[in-house]
BATORFI-678432 format. One record per residue (C-alpha): residue in three letters; z, y, x. Coordinates in pm, whole numbers, padded with zeros to 5 digits, always signed. Each point is the difference from the previous one (the first is absolute). Last residue first. Example, Ala and Ser with C-alpha at 12.3 -4.5 7.8 and 13.67 -1.06 7.14 Angstrom:
<atoms>
SER+00714-00106+01367;ALA+00066-00344-00137;
</atoms>
This chain:
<atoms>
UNK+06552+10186+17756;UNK+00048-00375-00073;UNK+00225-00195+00180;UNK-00005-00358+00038;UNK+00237-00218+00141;UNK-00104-00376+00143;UNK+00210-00279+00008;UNK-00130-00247+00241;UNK-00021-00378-00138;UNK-00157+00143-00195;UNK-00179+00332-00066;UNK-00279-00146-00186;UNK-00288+00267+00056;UNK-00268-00236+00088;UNK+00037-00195-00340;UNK-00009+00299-00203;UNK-00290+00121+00213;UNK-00236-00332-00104;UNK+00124+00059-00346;UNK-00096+00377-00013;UNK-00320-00070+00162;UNK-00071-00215-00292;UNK+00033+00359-00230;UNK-00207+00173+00209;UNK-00262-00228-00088;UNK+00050-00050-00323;UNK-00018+00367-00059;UNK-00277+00012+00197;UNK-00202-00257-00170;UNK+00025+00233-00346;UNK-00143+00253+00185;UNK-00308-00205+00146;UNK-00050-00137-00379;UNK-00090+00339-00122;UNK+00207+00193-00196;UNK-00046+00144-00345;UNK+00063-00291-00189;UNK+00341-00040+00146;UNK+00122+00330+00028;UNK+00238-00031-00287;UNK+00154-00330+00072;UNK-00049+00094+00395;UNK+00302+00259-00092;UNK+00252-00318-00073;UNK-00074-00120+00308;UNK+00069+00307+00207;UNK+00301+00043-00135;UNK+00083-00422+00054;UNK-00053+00095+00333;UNK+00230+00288+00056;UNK+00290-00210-00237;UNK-00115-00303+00275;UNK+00048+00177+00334;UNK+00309+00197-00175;UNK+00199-00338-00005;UNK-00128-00110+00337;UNK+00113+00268+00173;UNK-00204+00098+00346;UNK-00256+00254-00191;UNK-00283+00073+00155;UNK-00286-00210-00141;UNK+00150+00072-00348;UNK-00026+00370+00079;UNK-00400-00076+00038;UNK+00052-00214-00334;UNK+00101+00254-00165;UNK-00183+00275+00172;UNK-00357-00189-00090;UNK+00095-00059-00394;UNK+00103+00399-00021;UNK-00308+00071+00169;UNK-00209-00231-00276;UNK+00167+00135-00264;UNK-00057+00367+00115;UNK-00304+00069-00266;UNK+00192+00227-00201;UNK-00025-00255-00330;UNK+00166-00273+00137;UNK+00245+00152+00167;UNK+00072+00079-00415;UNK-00068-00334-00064;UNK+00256-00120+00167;UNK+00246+00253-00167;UNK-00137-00179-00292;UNK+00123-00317+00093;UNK+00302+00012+00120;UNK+00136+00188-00322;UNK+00080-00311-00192;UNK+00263-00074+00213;UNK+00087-00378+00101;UNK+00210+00027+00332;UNK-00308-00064+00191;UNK-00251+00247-00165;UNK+00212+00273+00042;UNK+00043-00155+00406;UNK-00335+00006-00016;UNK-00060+00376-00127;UNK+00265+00141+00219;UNK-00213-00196+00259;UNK-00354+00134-00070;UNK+00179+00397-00028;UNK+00096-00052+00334;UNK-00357-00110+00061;UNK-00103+00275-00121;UNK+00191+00254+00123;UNK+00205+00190-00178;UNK+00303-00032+00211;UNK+00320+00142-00156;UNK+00228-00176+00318;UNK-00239-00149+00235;UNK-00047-00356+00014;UNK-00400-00025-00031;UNK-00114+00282+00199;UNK+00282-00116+00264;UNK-00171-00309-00013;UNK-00307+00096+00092;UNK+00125+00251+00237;UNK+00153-00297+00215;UNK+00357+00023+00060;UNK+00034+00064+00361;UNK+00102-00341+00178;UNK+00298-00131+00173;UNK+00030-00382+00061;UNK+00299-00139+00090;UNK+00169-00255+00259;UNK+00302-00098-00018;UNK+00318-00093+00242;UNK+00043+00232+00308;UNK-00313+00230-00110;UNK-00368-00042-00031;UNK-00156+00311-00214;UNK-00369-00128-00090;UNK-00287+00277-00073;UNK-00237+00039-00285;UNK-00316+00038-00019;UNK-00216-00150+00323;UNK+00344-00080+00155;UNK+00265+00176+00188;UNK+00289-00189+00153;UNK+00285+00180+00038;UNK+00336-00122+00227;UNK+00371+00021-00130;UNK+00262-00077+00212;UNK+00383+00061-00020;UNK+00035-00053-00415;UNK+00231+00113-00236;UNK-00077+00349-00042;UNK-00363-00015-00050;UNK-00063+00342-00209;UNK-00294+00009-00195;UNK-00164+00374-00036;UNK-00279+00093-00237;UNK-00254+00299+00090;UNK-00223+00153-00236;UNK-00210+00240+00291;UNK-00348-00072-00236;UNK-00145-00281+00227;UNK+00343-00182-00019;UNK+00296+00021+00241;UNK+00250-00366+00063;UNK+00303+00077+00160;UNK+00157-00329+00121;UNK+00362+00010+00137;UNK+00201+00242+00148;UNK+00181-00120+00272;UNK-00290-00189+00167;UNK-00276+00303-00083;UNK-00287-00157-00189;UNK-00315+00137-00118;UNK-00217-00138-00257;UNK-00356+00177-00044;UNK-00179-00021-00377;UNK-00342+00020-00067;UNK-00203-00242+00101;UNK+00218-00323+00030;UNK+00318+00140+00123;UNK-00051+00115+00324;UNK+00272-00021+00275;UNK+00218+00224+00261;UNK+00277-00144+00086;UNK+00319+00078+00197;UNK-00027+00279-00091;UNK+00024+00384+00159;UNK+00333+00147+00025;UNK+00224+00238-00179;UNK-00066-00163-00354;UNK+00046+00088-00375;UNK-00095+00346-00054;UNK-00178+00023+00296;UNK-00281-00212-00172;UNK-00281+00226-00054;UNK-00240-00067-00173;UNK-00371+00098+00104;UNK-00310-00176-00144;UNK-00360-00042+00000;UNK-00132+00248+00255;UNK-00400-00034+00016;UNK-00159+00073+00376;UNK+00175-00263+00208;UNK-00326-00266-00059;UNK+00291-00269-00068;UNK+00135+00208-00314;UNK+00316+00142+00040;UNK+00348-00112-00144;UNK+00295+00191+00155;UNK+00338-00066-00009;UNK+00263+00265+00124;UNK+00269-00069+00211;UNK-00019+00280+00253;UNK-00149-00252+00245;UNK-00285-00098-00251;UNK-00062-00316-00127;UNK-00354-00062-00069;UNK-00167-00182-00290;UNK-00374-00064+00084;UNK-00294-00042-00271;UNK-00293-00184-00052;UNK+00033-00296+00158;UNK+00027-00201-00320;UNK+00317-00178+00123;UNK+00173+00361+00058;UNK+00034+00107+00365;UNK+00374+00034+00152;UNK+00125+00285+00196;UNK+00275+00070+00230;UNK+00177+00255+00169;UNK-00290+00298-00026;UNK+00058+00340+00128;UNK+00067+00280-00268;UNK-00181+00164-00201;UNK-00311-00231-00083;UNK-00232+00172-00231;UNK-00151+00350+00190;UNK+00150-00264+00362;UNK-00275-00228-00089;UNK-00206+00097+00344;UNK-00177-00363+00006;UNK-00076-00118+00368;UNK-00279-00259+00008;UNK+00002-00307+00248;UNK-00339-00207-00037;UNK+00059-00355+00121;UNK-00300-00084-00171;UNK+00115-00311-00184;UNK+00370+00082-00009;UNK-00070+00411-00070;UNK+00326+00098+00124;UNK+00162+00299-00218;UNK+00247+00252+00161;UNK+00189+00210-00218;UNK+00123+00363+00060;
</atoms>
């Protein structure tokens, strides 16, 4: 069972979670939203719960990799735990059970840091940021996607290296009504994207699609773009890695 202290009240109630929970409880770790608890379980399976104890999230089991609990137990941003075993490395486990493993052979201590959404790995000489891909972005970069704002940047990018093509397949968001949705994940994957280079190709996407939309959006639209697109300087210049080199890694 788990205990839970009411702070304020100092109410103590005893939640029987042992129809989700099957086996005791090493360690646990709430997610930044406080909605939901990951759990490591003594026979090495991770469990993701939500905080009331009555919805089951998640169960993967890890014995496939480990014989011992982690060393850490950490959230992700919202969706994604890290765990870390000291002669394993990193195993990182999304909300779906997609797990990706980075081993950390050449370094003796490695400490996690989680943050609001993403977390930061500090080892013996760098420091990097791991963060789920967002689905945005994922949307936009998948392999065959049809979605429009994938379809937004294969039409830039025409429109870029000169094609007379660009155009109409604009026009052809155009004409479903998902301009403005392909506009918005542009420049919402623009907002998340850490290389410069594909910061401005996402950007110039979602420039090139206000050229269509521009008499049928309001002013307030319009501002957002510009908007989002100044907070892109301002987090250009935060992000400078030097004089500390920074690696980034992308799940």
């Amino acid at each position: 069972s788990v205990v839970i202290v009411d702070t304020i009240s100092m109410e103590i109630v005893d939640v029987d979670c042992r129809a989700r929970i099957s086996a005791p409880i090493v360690s646990m770790s709430f997610a930044p939203n406080g909605r939901f608890l990951s759990c490591f379980l003594k026979d090495l399976t991770l469990t993701v719960i939500s905080t009331s104890f009555e919805t089951k999230v998640l169960d993967f089991d890890t014995s496939g990799v480990a014989s011992s609990p982690p060393k850490e137990l950490q959230w992700c941003g919202e969706d994604s735990i890290v765990l870390h075993w000291k002669n394993l490395g990193v195993l990182m486990v999304g909300p779906f059970g997609d797990w990706l493993r980075f081993s950390y052979d050449d370094t003796s201590n490695l400490f996690i840091v989680p943050e609001m959404d993403c977390c930061r790995v500090f080892s013996d000489n760098a420091m990097e940021i791991l963060q789920r891909v967002p689905p945005t972005t994922a949307d936009l970069f998948r392999i065959g996607s049809i979605e429009p704002s994938s379809l937004l940047l294969d039409a830039s990018d025409a429109f870029d290296s000169g094609s007379s093509a660009a155009d109409e397949a604009a026009r052809a968001i155009t004409r479903t009504g998902m301009l403005t949705d392909a506009i918005e994940a542009c420049t919402d994957a623009a907002v998340s994207e850490y290389d410069v280079a594909s910061q401005k190709r996402l950007l110039r996407a979602a420039s090139y699609g206000m050229h269509f939309s521009f008499r049928n959006l309001d002013g307030g639209a319009e501002g957002s773009e510009y908007d989002i697109t100044a907070g892109e300087e301002k987090y250009d210049a935060s992000s400078d890695p030097s004089p500390k080199p920074v690696a980034i890694k992308f799940v």
